[in-house]
C-alpha positions in Angstrom: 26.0 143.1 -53.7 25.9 139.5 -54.9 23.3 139.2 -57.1 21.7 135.6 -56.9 19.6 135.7 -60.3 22.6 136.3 -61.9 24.2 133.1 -60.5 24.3 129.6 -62.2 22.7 128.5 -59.3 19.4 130.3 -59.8 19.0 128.8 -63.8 15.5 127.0 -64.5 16.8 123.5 -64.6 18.4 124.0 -61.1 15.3 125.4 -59.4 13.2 122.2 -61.6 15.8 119.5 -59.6 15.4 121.1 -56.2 11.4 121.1 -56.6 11.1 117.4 -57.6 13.3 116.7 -55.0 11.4 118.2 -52.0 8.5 117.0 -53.6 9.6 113.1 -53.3 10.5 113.8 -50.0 7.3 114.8 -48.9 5.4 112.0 -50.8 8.0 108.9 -48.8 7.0 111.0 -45.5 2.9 111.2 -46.5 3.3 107.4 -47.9 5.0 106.2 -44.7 2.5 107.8 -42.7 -0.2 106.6 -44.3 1.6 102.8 -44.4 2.5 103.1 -40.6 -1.2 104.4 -39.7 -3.5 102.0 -41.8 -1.7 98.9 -43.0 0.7 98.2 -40.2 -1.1 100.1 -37.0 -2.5 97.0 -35.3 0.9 94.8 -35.6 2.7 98.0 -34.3 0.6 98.5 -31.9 0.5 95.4 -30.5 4.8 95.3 -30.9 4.6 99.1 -29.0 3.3 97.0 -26.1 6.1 94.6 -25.8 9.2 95.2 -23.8 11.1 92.7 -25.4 11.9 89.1 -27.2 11.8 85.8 -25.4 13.1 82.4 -26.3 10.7 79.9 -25.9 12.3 76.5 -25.6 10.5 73.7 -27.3 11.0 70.2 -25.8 11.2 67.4 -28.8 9.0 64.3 -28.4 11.2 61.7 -26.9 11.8 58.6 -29.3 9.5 55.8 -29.3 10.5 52.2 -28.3 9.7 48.8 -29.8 10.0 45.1 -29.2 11.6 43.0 -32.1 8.2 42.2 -34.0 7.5 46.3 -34.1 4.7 46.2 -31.0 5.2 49.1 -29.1 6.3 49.0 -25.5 7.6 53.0 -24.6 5.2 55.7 -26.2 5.3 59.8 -25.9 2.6 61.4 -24.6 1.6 64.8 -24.5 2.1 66.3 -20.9 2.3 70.3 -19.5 4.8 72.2 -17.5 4.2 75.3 -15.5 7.3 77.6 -16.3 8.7 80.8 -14.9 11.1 83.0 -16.7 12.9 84.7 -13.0 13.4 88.3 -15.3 10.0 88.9 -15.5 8.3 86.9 -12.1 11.0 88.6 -9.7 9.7 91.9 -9.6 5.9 90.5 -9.2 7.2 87.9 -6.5 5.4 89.3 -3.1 1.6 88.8 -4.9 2.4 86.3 -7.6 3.8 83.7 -5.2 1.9 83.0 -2.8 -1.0 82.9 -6.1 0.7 80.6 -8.2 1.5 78.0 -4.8 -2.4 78.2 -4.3 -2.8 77.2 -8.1 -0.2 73.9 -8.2 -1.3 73.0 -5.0 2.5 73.9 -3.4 4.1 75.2 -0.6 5.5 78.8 -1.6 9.2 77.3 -0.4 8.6 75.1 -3.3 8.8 77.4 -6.1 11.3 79.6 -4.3 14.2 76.4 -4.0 13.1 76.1 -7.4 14.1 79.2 -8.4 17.7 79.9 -6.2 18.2 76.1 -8.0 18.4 77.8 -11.5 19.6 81.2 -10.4 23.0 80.3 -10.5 22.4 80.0 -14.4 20.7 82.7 -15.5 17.6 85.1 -14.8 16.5 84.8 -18.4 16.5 81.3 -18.5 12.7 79.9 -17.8 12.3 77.8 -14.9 10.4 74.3 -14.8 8.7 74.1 -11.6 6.2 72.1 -12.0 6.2 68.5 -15.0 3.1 66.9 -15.8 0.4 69.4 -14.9 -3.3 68.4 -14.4 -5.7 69.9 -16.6 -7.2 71.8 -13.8 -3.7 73.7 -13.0 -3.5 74.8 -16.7 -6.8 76.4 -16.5 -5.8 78.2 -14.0 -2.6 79.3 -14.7 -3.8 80.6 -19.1 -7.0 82.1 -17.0 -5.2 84.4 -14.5 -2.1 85.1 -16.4 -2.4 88.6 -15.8 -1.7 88.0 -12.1 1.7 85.5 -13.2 4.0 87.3 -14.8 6.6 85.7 -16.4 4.3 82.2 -15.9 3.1 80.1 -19.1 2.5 76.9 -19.9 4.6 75.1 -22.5 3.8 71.6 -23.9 6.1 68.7 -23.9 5.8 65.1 -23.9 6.1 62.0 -21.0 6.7 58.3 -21.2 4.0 56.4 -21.6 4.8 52.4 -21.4 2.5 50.5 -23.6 3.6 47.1 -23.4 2.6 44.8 -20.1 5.8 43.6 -19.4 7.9 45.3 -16.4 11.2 45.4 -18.6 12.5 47.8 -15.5 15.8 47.1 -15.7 15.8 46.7 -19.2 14.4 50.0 -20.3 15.4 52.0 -17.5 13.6 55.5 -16.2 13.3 59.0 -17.0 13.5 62.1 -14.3 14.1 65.3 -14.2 17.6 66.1 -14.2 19.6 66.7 -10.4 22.2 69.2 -9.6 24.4 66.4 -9.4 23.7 65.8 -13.3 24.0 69.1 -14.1 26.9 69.9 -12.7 28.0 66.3 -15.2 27.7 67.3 -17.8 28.6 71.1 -17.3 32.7 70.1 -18.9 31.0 68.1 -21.8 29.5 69.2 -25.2 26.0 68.7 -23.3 26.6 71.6 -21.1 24.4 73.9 -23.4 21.7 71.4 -23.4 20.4 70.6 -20.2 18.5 73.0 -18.3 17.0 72.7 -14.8 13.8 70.9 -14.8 14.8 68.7 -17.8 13.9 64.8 -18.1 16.6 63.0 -19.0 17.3 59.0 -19.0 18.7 58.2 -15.9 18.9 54.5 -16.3 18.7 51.3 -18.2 18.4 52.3 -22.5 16.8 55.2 -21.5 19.9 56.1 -20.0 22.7 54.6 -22.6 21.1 56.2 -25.6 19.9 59.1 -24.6 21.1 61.4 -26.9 19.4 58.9 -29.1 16.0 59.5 -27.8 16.3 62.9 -26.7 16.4 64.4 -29.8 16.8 68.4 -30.3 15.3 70.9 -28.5 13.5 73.8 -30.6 13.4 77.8 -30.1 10.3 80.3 -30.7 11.0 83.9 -30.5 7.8 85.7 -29.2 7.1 89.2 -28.4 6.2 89.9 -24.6 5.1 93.1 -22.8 6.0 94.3 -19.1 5.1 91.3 -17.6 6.4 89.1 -19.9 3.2 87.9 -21.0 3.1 86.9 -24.9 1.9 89.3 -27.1 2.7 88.1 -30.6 5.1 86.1 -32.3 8.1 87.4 -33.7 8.8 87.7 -37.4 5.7 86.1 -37.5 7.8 82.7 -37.0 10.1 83.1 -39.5 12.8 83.2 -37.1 11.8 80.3 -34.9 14.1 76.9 -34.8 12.2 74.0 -34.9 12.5 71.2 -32.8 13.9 67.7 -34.1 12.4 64.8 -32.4 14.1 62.2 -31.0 15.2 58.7 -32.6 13.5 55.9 -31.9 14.6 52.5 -31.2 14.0 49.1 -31.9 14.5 46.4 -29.2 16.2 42.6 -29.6 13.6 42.3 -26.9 10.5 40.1 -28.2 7.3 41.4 -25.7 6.4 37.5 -25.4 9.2 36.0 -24.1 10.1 38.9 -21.7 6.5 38.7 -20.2 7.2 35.1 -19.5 10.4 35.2 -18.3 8.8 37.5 -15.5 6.0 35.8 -15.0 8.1 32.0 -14.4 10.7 34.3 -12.4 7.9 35.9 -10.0 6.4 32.0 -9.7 9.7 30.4 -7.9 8.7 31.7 -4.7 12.1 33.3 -3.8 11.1 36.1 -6.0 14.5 37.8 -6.4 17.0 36.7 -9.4 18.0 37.4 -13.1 17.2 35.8 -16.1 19.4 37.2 -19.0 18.4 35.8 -23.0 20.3 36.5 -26.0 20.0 36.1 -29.9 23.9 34.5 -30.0 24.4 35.2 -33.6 23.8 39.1 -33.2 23.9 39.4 -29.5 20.2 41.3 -28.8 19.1 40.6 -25.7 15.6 38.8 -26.4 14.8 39.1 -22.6 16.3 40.4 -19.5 14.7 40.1 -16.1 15.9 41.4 -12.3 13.6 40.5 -9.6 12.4 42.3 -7.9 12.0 44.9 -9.7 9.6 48.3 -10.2 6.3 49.6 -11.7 7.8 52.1 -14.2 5.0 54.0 -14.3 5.7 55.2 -11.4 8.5 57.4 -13.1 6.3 58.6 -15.7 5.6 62.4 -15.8 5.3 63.5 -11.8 6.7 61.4 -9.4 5.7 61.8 -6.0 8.0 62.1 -2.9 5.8 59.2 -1.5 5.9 57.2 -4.6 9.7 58.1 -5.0 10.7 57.2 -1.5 8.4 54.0 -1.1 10.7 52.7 -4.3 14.0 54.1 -2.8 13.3 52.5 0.7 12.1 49.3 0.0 14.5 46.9 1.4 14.5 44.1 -1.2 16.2 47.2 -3.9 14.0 47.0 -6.6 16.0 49.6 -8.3 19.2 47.2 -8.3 19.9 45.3 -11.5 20.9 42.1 -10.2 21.2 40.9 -13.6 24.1 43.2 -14.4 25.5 44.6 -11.4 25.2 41.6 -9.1 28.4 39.2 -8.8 27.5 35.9 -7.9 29.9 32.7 -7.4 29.3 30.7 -11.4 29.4 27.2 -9.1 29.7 24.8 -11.7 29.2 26.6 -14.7 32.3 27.2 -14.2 33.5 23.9 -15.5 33.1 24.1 -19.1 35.6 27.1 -18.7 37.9 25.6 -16.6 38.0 22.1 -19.3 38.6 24.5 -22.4 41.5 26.0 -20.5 43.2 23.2 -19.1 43.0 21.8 -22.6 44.0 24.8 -24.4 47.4 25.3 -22.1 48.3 21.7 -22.5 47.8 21.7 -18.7 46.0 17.7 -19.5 45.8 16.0 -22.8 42.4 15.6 -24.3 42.2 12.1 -22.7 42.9 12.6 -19.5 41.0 11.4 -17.1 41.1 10.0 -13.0 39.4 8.3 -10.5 36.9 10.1 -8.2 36.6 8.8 -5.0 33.9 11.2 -3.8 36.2 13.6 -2.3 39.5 15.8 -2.3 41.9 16.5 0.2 45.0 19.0 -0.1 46.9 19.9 3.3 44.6 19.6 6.6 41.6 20.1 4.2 39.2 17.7 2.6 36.6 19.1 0.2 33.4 16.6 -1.0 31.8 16.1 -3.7 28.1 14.9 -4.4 28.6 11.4 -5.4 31.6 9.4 -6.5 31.9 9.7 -9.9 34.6 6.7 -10.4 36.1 6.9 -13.3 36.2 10.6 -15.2 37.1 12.2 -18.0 36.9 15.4 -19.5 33.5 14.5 -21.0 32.0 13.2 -18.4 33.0 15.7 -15.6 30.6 18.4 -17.1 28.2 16.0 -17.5 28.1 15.0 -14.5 29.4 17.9 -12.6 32.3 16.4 -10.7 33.8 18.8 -8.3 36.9 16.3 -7.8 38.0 16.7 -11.1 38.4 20.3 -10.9 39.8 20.6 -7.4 42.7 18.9 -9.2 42.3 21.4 -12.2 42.7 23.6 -10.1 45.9 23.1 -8.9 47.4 22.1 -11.8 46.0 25.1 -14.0 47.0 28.0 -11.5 45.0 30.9 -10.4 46.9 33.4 -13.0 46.2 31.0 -16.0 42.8 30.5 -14.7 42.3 34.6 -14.3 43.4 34.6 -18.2 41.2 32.3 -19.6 38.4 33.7 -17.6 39.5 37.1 -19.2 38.8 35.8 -22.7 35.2 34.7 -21.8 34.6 38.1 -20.9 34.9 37.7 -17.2 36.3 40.4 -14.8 34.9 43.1 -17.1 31.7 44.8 -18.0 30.6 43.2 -21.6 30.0 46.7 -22.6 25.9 46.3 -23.3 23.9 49.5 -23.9 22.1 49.3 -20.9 24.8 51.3 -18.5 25.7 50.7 -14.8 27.2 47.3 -15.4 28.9 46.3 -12.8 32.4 43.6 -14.0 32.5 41.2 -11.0 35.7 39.6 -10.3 38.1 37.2 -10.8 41.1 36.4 -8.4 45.3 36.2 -9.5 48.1 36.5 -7.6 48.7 40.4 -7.3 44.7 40.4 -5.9 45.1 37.8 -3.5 48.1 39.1 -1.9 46.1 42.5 -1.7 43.2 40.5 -0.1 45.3 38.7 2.3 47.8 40.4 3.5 49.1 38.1 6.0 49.5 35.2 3.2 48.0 32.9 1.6 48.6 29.2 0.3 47.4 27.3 -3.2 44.6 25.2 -1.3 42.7 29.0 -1.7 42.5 28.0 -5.4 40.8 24.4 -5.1 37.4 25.7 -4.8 37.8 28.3 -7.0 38.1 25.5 -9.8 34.6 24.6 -9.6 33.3 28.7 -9.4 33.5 29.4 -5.7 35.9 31.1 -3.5 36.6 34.7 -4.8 35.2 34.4 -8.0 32.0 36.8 -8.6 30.0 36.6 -12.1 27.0 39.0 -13.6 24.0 36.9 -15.1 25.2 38.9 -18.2 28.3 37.6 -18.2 27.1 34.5 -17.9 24.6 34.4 -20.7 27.3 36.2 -23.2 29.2 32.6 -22.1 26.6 30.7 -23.0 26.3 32.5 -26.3 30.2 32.2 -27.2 29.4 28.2 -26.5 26.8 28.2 -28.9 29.0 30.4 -31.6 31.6 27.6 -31.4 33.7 29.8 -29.4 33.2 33.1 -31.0 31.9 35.6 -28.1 29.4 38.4 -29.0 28.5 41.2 -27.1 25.3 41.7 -25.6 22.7 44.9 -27.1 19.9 45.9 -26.4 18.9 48.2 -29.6 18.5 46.3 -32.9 18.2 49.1 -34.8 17.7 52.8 -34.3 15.7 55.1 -36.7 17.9 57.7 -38.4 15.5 61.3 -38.2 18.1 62.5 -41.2 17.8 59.4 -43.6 14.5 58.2 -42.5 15.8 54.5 -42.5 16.3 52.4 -40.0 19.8 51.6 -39.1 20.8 48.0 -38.0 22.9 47.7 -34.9 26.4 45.9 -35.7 27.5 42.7 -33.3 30.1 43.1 -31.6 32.3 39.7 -32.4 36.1 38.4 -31.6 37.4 34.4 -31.8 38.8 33.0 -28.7 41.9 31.7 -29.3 40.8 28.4 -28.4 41.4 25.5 -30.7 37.8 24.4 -32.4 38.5 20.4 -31.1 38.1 22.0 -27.5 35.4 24.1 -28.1 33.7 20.7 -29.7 34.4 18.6 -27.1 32.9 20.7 -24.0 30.0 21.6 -26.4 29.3 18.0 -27.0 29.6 18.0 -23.2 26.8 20.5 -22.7 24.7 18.8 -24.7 25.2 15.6 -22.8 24.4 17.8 -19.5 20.8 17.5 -20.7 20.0 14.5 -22.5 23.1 12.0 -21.1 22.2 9.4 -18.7 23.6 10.9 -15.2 23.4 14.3 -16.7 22.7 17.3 -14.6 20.4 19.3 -16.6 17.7 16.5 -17.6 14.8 18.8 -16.1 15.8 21.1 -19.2 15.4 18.1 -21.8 12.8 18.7 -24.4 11.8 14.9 -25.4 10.4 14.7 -28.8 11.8 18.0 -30.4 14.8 17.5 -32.3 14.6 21.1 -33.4 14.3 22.3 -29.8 17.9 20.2 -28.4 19.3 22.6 -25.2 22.8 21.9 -24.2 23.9 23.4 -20.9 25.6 23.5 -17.7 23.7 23.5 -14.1 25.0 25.5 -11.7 24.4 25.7 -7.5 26.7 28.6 -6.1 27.3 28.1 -2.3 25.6 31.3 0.1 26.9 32.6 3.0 23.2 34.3 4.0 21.0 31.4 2.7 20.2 28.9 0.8 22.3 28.3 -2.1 21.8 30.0 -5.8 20.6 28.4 -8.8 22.1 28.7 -11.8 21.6 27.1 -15.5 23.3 28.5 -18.6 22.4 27.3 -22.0 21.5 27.1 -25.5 19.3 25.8 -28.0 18.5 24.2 -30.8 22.4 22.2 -30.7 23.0 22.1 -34.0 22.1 25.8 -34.9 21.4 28.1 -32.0 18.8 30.9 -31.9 18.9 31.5 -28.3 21.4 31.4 -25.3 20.3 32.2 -21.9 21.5 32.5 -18.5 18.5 31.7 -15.7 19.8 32.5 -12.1 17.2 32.6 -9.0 18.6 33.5 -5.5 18.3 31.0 -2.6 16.2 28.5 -4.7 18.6 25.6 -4.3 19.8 23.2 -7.2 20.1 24.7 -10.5 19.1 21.6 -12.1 15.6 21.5 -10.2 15.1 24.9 -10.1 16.7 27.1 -13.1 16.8 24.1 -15.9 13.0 23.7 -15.9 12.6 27.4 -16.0 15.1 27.5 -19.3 13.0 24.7 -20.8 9.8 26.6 -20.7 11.2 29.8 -22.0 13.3 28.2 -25.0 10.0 25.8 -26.0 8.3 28.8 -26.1 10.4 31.0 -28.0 11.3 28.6 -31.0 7.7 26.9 -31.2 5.2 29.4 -29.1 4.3 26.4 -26.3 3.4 27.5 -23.0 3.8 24.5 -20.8 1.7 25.9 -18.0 -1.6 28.3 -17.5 0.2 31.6 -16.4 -1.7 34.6 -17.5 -0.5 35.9 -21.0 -1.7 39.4 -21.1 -0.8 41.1 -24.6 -1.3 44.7 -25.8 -4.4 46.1 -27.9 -6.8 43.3 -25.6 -9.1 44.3 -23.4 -7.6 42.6 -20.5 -4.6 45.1 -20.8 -6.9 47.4 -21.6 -8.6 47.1 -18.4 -5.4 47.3 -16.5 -3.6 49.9 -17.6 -7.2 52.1 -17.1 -7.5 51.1 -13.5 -3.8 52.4 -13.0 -4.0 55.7 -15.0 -7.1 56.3 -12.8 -5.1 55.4 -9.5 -2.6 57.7 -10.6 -5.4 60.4 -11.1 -6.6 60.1 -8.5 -3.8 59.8 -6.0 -2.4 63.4 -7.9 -6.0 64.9 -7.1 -6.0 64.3 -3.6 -6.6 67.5 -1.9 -3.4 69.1 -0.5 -2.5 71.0 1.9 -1.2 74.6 1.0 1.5 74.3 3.7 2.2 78.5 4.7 5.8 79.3 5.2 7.4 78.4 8.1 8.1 81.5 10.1 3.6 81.7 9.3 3.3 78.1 11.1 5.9 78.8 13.8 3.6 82.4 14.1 0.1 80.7 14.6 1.4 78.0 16.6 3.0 80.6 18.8 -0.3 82.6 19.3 -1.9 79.4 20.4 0.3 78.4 22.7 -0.5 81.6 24.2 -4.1 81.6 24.2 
């Protein structure tokens, strides 16, 4: 028999080893316990409850956005969304429903379209049904959580506009995102980004820089139990991502002259035109204007279908940006174009000039002009607008030549400004007019197309980046919106670069129609006297008048300019729909606005309301509370529809 004390195994030191092992054993088991039982029993009990981890998405504040003198005009403010997570509502759906409806003051179809919308994502993925909740709704919703599963509340942030200028067009709108968007962006780098339920900028610089303002969205990781309720945070938020906040943006725009701009636009009595300014050394847009145009509140946080639909419907377009999608015949702004080409191809000699007898005829046709202007020359057939003297340019230019040189002003293309949907009006040549008429067509087509009618269709941003290159002695600059946008990773402000090329135009030219321009305004038989500015050499405007024939109206008053001559700080474009003459009706408007923008002069008593008074105060209080109260309303809890078509039924029935 094997005799085990006899064995190596059995020695003293062995049998020592073996003890102190089982022994440590024992004391990590007692220790554990005793760890697991006293110091870490609430956490784990708490964690015991939880089924799970849920991503929390964390909206970032959208960037702010300010005029050129840092005054605030677009704001973040907090706001609340009701959001279900399908995973954990689903199984709760028949008595949660009908519960949560009742709460947000919806019809149950609501939530459910809400719901099959995002199901084609993901089950996990929480559900924004309802933006911009009332304080009332998240009562409810954190004090009968228990009955919502898979409901919370998360905070996130909506446009307030601080400023009281309209700047519609300008700034654009936020909304929450459409299928149609979604489905965008679903082949871009942004198809991991955008959720259902998610504002994004959906036009104006709200739109063109949105990744900009947007910023990045932020995770926390939170323990939930059965119902997907929250029950403590994860890792105690080690492991949450925070969000990055969006960049926020400096406008060219200066609050002052925008507010006037709209005000002297609103006063014409047509109501409906554009009036486009720019900074010509950088190309900021000091001031853009469309009329008509919309209350953007109305886009902040929830929109109602009513509010929506009374903005969608209104048939004067509001939500159209005449003053960069809208192609209008130039009329005789045209002129200083068609000079600088003529010149420029050797087409005339830079002393030409010929006799107008007050008309032009070509073929069967005879075209008239205002006046006869006798004896004309280059110089004096912008100054005093003489259609005969382009009818002949006309013809001896060419429509392809014409098409070219209108090219190099920027014409027949979008000018590329951050404000998106720009639309590039048109110019006509050869290969378009064959396409447009088919059946032929002869050169007397191209007579009034010399002074900016016929085919040709400009944008009020085209037009003003013209006036600019004028001013920049024939250098054209492109047209911006943001100055300067706020770097989140340096903390500095970055500056916005212009956009600049050189016409290849020869500098005598460009001289000779700006000296023209100039005489528009202060020559004796100049077109543009109503936007002379006796007295102030330092406020000189040279421009060009323009009245663009309309089919459906009266005609359309243009007047492009510049100002001060010698060392411009402002070009603008000033157009206003069925008004008449653009020297009586646009000039005196450009006047105004440049007097007041190089030397702070109002010529008239138009209400200047500015931000932190308590005029504007009072106003924006008496629309939050309209809004308020127009959200309070009591609604109807609609039932289903089989429920109405059930009662009704029984009714019927007696």
């Amino acid at each position: 028999m094997f005799n085990f004390s006899d064995h190596e195994f059995a020695s003293p030191v062995r049998r020592r080893t073996i003890a102190i092992l089982i022994g440590v054993v024992f004391a990590g088991f007692i220790f554990r316990f005793v760890q697991l039982q006293l110091w870490e029993g609430s956490e784990l009990r708490g964690a015991a409850s939880a089924q799970g981890i849920k991503r929390i998405e964390r909206t970032p504040v959208r960037g702010a956005i300010y005029d050129r003198q840092g005054r605030i005009v677009a704001a973040s403010i907090p706001s609340y969304t009701v959001i279900i997570t399908p995973q954990d509502f689903n199984p709760f759906r028949k008595s949660a429903l009908p519960y949560l409806a009742k709460i947000i003051g919806v019809d149950t179809n609501y939530i459910v379209n809400k719901l099959n919308q995002a199901g084609s994502y993901t089950r996990f993925q929480p559900v924004k049904i309802l933006n911009d909740a009332d304080a009332k709704v998240i009562a409810a919703v954190e004090e009968h959580h228990d009955d919502l599963p898979g409901v919370y509340v998360s905070y996130e942030s909506k446009r307030q506009y601080v400023a009281p200028v309209r700047a519609s067009h300008l700034l654009g709108y936020t909304k929450e995102i459409s299928e149609a968007m979604l489905e965008k962006v679903g082949d871009t780098e942004d198809s991991d980004y955008y959720n259902p339920g998610d504002i994004v900028g959906t036009s104006g610089l709200e739109y063109n820089h949105e990744k900009d303002l947007r910023g990045v969205k932020g995770y926390e990781f939170v323990a939930v139990d059965s119902k997907g309720q929250r029950q403590a945070r994860f890792k105690e938020g080690r492991a949450d991502i925070n969000a990055i906040d969006g960049e926020s943006i400096q406008l060219g725009m200066d609050i002052d002259l925008q507010l006037y701009a709209e005000q002297l636009l609103e006063s014409t009595g047509t109501g409906s035109g554009a009036i486009v300014a720019l900074d010509p050394n950088t190309g900021e847009i000091l001031a853009l204007v469309s009329k008509p145009d919309f209350d953007l509140d109305i886009f902040s946080g929830r929109t109602s279908k009513e509010e929506y639909q009374q903005v969608m419907l209104d048939k004067n377009h509001p939500l159209y940006n005449r003053a960069m999608q809208s192609a209008y015949p130039p009329g005789s702004t045209w002129k200083p174009l068609m000079a600088a080409a003529c010149l420029e191809s050797k087409t005339i000699p830079l002393n030409f000039a010929l006799s107008c007898p007050g008309s032009f005829t070509y073929g069967n046709h005879t075209w008239n002009d205002d006046a006869s202007h006798g004896y004309t020359d280059i110089h004096r057939s912008i100054v005093a607008s003489c259609d005969v003297f382009y009818y002949n340019m006309a013809l001896k230019l060419g429509i392809d030549s014409m098409y070219r040189y209108a090219r190099l002003f920027g014409f027949d293309s979008t000018t590329g400004a951050d404000i998106g949907h720009e639309g590039r009006g048109v110019i006509p040549n050869t290969k378009r007019m064959n396409k447009w008429y088919p059946k032929g067509w002869t050169k007397g087509y191209t007579v009034s197309q010399g002074i900016g009618q016929g085919e040709i269709g400009v944008t009020p941003m085209q037009q003003a980046a013209y006036a600019a290159t004028w001013a920049n002695h024939g250098v054209w600059v492109q047209p911006h919106a943001a100055r300067s946008i706020f770097d989140t990773k340096t903390g500095k402000w970055e500056l916005v670069a212009p956009v600049k090329r050189k016409l290849p135009i020869a500098d005598t030219i460009i001289e000779t129609v700006r000296n023209a321009m100039w005489g528009v305004t202060h020559e004796p038989g100049g077109t543009g006297h109503a936007a002379e500015t006796p007295g102030l050499h330092d406020c000189m405007i040279a421009g060009k008048t323009g009245t663009a024939q309309n089919p459906h109206g009266k005609d359309h008053a243009w007047f492009i300019s510049f100002a001060p001559f010698d060392h411009p700080k402002i070009a603008m474009c000033v157009l206003v729909e069925n008004a008449g003459f653009g020297g009586e009706i646009s000039a005196p408007i450009t006047r105004k606005l440049i007097k007041y923008y190089l030397f702070n002069e109002r010529e008239d008593s138009l209400p200047k309301i500015l931000p932190n008074t308590p005029e504007y105060d009072k106003l924006r209080a008496e629309k939050y509370l309209k809004k308020q109260k127009d959200q309070q309303k009591p609604k109807e809890n609609p039932a289903p529809k089989a429920e109405k078509e059930a009662i009704l039924d029984k009714k019927r029935r007696g």
